[in-house]
C-alpha positions as a Markdown table, in Angstrom:
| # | Residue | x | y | z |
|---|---|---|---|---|
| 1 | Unk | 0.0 | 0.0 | 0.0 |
| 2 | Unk | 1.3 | 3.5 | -1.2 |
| 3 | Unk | 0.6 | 6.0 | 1.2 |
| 4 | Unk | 0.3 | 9.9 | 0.9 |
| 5 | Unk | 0.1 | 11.9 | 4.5 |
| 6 | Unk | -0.6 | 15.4 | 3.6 |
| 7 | Unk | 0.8 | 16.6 | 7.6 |
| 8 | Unk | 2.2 | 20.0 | 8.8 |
| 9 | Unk | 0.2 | 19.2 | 12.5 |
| 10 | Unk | 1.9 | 17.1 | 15.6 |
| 11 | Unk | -0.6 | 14.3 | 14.9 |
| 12 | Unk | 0.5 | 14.0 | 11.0 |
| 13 | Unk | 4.8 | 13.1 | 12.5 |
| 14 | Unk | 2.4 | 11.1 | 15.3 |
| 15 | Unk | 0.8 | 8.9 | 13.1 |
| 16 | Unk | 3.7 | 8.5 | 10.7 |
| 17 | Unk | 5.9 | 7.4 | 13.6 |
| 18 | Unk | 3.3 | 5.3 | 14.6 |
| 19 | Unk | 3.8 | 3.2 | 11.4 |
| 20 | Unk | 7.3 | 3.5 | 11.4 |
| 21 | Unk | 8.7 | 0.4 | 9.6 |
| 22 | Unk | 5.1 | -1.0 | 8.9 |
| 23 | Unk | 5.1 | -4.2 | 7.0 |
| 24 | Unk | 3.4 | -3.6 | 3.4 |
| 25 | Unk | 2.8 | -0.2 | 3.9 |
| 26 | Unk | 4.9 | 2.7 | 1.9 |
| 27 | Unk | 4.3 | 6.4 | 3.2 |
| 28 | Unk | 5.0 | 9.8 | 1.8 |
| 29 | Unk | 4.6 | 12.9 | 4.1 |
| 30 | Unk | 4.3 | 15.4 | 1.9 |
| 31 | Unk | 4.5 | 19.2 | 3.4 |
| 32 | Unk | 3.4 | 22.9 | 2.2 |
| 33 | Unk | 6.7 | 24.4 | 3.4 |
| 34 | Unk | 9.6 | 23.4 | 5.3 |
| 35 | Unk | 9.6 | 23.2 | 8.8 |
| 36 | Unk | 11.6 | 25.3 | 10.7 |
| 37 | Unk | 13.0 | 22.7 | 13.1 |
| 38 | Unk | 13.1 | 19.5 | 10.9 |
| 39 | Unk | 11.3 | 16.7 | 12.2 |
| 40 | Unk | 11.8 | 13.1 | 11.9 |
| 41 | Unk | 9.1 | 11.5 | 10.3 |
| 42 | Unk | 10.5 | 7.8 | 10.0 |
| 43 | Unk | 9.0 | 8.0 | 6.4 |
| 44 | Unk | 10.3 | 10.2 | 3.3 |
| 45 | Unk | 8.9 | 14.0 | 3.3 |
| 46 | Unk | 8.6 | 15.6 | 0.4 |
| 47 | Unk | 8.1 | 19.5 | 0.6 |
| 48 | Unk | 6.4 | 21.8 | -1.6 |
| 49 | Unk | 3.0 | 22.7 | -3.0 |
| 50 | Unk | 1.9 | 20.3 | -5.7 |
| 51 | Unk | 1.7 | 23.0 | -8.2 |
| 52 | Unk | -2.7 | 22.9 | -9.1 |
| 53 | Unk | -5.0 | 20.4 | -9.2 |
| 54 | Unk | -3.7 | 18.5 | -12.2 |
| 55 | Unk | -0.1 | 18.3 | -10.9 |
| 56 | Unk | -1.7 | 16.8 | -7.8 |
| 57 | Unk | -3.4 | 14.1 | -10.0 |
| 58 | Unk | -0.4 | 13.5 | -11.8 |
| 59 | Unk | 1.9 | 13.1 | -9.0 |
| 60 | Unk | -0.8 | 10.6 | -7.1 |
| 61 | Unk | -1.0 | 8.6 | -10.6 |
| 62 | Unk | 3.0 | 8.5 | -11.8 |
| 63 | Unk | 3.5 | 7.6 | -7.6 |
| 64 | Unk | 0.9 | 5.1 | -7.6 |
| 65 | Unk | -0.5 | 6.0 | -4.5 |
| 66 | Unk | -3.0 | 3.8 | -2.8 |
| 67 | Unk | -4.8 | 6.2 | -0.3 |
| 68 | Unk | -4.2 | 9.7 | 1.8 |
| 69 | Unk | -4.5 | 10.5 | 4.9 |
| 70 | Unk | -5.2 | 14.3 | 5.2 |
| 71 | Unk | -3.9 | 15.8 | 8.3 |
| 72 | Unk | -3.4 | 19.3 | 7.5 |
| 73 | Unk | -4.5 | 22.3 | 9.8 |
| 74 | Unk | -8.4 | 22.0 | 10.2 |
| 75 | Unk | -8.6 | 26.0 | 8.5 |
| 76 | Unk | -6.5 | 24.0 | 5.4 |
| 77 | Unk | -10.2 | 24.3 | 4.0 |
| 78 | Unk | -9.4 | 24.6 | -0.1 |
| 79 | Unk | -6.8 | 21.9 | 0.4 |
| 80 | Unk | -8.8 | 19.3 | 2.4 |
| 81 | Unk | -11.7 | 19.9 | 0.1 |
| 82 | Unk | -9.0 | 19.2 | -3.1 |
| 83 | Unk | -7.5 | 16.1 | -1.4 |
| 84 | Unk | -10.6 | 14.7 | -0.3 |
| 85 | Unk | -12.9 | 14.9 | -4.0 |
| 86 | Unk | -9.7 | 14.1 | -5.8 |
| 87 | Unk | -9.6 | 11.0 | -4.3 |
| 88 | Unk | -13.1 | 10.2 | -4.4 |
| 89 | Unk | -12.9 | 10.7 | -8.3 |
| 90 | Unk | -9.5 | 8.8 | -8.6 |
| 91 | Unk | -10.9 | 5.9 | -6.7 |
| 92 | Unk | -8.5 | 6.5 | -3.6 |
| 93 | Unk | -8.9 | 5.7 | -0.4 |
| 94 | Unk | -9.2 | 8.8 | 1.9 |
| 95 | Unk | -9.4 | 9.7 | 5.3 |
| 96 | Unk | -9.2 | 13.4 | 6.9 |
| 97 | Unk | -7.8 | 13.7 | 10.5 |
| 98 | Unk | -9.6 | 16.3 | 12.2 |
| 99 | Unk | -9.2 | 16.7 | 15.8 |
| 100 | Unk | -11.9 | 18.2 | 18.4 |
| 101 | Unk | -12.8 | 21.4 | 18.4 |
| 102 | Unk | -12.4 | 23.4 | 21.4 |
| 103 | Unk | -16.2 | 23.8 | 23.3 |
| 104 | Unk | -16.7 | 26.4 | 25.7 |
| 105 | Unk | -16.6 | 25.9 | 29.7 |
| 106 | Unk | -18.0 | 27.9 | 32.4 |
| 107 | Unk | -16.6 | 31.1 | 33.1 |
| 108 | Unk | -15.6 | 31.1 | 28.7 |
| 109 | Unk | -16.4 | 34.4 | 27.5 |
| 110 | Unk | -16.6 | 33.4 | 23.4 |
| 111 | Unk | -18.2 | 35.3 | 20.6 |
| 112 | Unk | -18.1 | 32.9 | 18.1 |
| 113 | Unk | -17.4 | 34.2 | 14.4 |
| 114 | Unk | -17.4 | 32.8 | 10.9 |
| 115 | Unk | -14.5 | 34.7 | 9.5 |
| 116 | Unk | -11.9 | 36.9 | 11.0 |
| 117 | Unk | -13.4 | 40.2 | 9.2 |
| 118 | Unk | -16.3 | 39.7 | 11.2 |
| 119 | Unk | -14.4 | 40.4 | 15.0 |
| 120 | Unk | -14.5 | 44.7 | 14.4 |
| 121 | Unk | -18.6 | 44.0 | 15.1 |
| 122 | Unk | -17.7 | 43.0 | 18.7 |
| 123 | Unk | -14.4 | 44.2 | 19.5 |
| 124 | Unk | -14.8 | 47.5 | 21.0 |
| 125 | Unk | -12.5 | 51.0 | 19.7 |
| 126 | Unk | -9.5 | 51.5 | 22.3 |
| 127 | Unk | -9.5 | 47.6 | 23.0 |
| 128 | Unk | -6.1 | 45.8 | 23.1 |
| 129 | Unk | -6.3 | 42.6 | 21.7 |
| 130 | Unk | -4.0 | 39.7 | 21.6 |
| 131 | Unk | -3.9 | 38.1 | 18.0 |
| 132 | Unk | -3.6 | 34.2 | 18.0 |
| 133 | Unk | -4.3 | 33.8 | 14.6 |
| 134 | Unk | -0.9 | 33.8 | 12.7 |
| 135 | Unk | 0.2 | 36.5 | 10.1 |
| 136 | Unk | -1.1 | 35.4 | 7.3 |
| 137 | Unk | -4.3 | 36.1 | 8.1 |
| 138 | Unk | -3.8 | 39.8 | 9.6 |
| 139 | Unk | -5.3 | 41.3 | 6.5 |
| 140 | Unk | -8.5 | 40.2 | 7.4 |
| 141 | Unk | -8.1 | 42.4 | 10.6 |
| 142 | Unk | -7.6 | 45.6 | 8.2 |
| 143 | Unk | -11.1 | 47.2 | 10.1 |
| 144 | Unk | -9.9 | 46.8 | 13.2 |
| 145 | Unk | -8.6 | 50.6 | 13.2 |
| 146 | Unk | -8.9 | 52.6 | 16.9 |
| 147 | Unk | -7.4 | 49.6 | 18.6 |
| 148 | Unk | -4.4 | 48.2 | 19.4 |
| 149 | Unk | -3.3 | 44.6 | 17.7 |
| 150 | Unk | -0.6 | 42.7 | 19.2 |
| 151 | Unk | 0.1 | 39.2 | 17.1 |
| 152 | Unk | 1.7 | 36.5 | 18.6 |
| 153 | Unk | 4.6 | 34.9 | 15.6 |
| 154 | Unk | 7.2 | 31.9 | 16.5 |
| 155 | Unk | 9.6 | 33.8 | 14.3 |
| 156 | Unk | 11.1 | 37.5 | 13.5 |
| 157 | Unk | 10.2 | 38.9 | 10.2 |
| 158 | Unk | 11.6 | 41.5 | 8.0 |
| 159 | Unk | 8.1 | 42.7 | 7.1 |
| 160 | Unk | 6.5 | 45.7 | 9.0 |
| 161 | Unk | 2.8 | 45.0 | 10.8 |
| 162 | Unk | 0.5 | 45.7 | 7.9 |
| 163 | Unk | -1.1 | 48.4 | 10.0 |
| 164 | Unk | 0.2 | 51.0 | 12.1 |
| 165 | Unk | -2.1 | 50.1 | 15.3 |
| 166 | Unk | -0.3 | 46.7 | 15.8 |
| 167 | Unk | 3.2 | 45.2 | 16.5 |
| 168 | Unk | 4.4 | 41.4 | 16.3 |
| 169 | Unk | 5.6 | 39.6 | 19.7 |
| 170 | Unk | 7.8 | 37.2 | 19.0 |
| 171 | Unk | 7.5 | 34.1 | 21.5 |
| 172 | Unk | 8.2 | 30.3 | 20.4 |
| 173 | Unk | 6.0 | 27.6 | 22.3 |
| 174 | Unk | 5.0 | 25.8 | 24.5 |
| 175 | Unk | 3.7 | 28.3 | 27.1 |
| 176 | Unk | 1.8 | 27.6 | 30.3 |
| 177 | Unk | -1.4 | 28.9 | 31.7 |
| 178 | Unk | 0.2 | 30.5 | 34.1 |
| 179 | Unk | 3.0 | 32.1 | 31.7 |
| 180 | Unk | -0.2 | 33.4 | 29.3 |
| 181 | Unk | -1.8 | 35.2 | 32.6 |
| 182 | Unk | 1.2 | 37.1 | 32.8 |
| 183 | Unk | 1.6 | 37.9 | 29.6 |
| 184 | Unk | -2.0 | 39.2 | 29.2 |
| 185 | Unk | -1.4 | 41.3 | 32.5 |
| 186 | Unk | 1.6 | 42.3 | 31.2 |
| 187 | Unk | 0.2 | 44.0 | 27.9 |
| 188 | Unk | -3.5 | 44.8 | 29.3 |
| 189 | Unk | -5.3 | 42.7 | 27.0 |
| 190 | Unk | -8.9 | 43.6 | 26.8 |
| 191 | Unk | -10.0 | 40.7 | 23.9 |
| 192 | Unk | -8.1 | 37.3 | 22.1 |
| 193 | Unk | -9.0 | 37.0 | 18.7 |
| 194 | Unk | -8.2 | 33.1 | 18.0 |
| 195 | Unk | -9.1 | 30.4 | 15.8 |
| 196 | Unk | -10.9 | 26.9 | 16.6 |
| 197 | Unk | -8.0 | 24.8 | 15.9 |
| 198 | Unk | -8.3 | 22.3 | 19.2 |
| 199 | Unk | -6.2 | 20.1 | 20.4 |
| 200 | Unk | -3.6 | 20.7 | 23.7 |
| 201 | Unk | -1.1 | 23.6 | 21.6 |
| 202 | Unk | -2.5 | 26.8 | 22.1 |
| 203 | Unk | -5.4 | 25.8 | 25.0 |
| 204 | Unk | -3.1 | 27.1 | 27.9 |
| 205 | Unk | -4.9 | 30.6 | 25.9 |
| 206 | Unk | -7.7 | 29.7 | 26.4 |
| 207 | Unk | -7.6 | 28.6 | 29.9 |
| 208 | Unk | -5.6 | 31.8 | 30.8 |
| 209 | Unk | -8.5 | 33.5 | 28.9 |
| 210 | Unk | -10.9 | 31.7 | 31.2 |
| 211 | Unk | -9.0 | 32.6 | 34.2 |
| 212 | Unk | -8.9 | 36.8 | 33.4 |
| 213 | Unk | -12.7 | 36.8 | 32.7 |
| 214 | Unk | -11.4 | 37.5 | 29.3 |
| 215 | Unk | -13.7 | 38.1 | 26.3 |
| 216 | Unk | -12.6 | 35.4 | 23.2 |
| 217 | Unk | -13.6 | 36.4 | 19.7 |
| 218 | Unk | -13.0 | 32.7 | 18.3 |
| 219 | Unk | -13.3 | 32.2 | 14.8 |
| 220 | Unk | -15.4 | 28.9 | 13.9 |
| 221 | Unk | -13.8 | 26.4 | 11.7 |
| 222 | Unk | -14.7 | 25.9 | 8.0 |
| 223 | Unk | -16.5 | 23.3 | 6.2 |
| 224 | Unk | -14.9 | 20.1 | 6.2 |
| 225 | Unk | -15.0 | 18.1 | 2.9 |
| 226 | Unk | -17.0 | 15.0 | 2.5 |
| 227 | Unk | -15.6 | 11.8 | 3.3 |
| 228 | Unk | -14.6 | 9.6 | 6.5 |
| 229 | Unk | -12.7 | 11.8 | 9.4 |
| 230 | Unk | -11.3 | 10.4 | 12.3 |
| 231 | Unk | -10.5 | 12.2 | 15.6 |
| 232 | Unk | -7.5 | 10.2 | 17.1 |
| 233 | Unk | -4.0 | 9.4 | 16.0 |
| 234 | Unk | -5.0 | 6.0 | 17.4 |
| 235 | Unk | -8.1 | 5.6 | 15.2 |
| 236 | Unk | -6.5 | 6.8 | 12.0 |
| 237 | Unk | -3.3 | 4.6 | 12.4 |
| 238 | Unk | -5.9 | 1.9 | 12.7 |
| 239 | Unk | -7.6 | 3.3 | 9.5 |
| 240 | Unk | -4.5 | 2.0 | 7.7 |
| 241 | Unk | -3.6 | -1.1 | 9.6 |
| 242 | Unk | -7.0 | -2.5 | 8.0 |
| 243 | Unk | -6.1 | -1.9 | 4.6 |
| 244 | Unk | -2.9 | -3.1 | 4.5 |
């Protein structure tokens, strides 16, 4: 069985550890970009966009793959929905890891939002607010004018905040619950504007959130394409372990 893991999360390198050294099983993990601290996959990575839809299809045909595994970001919406009715109308097997969505607790403080453009309704003028939703989607916080936007990068950049009432902070997880208090103390942070990604990365936010009495304005995930989606590492290793 030829394998494709489209990966980029902690679960994709999970599960292809997982079948490390599988017999009959042959996996590709294929990523968008490099990652800045290389991680051992026990599998071939390949890194790199595929180039369009009919690359895609011709690299899946000339490698002969067998199935895919999607385990991309859950906001990976336009490539989850490629993968998935690619392989439908190839006749591949396909499965989409999506982990849990975050769901509120007492004492949460969520205004729940379809797309980042939509935060400026709720977010009041003279508000600082802690941006957890990477740099690539700032410019859909162009209307947030008459507040202050601090965003959260792993990184430095050479590129200058895209408006003048922000600044990056440059900070590399993990970070504790107790770590994000401080830091929200630190800067006065009135609101978090943050995605629904799940999982354990970037909850010790939303705890410390929880903890401040904090307004969240958290940004509901996409549509999910068609198909069969597991939620556990354990349940999609086991997905392939019945094929083989």
């Amino acid at each position: 069985m030829r394998l494709l893991l489209l990966a980029g999360t902690r679960e994709a390198r999970q599960i292809a550890r997982t079948l490390s050294g599988e017999s009959g099983l042959t996996l590709t993990a294929s990523l968008a970009t490099s990652e800045r601290r290389p991680q051992d996959y026990g599998w071939p990575v390949r890194i790199g966009g595929f180039g369009g839809e009919a690359a895609f299809r011709a690299y899946l045909a000339e490698e002969r793959v067998d199935a895919i595994i999607d385990a991309t970001h859950p906001f990976a919406a336009r490539m989850a929905e490629r993968a998935a009715r690619v392989a439908r109308e190839m006749g591949l097997s396909y499965v989409r890891f999506l982990r849990p969505a975050w769901i509120p607790e007492q004492g949460d403080r969520w205004t729940c939002v379809d797309d980042e453009s939509e935060v400026a309704r709720h977010v009041p003028e003279g508000s600082t607010v802690f941006v957890a939703i990477g740099r690539r989607e700032l410019s859909k916080l162009g209307n947030l004018g008459n507040r202050t936007l601090i965003c959260r990068v792993r990184e430095p950049t050479s590129d200058a905040f895209p408006f003048p009432n922000g600044r990056f902070l440059y900070q590399e997880a993990p970070f504790s619950v107790a770590e994000e208090v401080d830091l929200f103390r630190r800067l006065g942070i009135d609101w978090i504007v943050e995605r629904n990604a799940g999982g354990d990365g970037s909850l010790p936010k939303i705890e410390a959130a929880r903890e401040l009495g904090l307004p969240v304005a958290m940004v509901r995930r996409p549509p999910q394409p068609e198909g069969a989606t597991m939620s556990t590492v354990a349940e999609t290793v086991d997905w392939v372990r019945r094929r083989l």
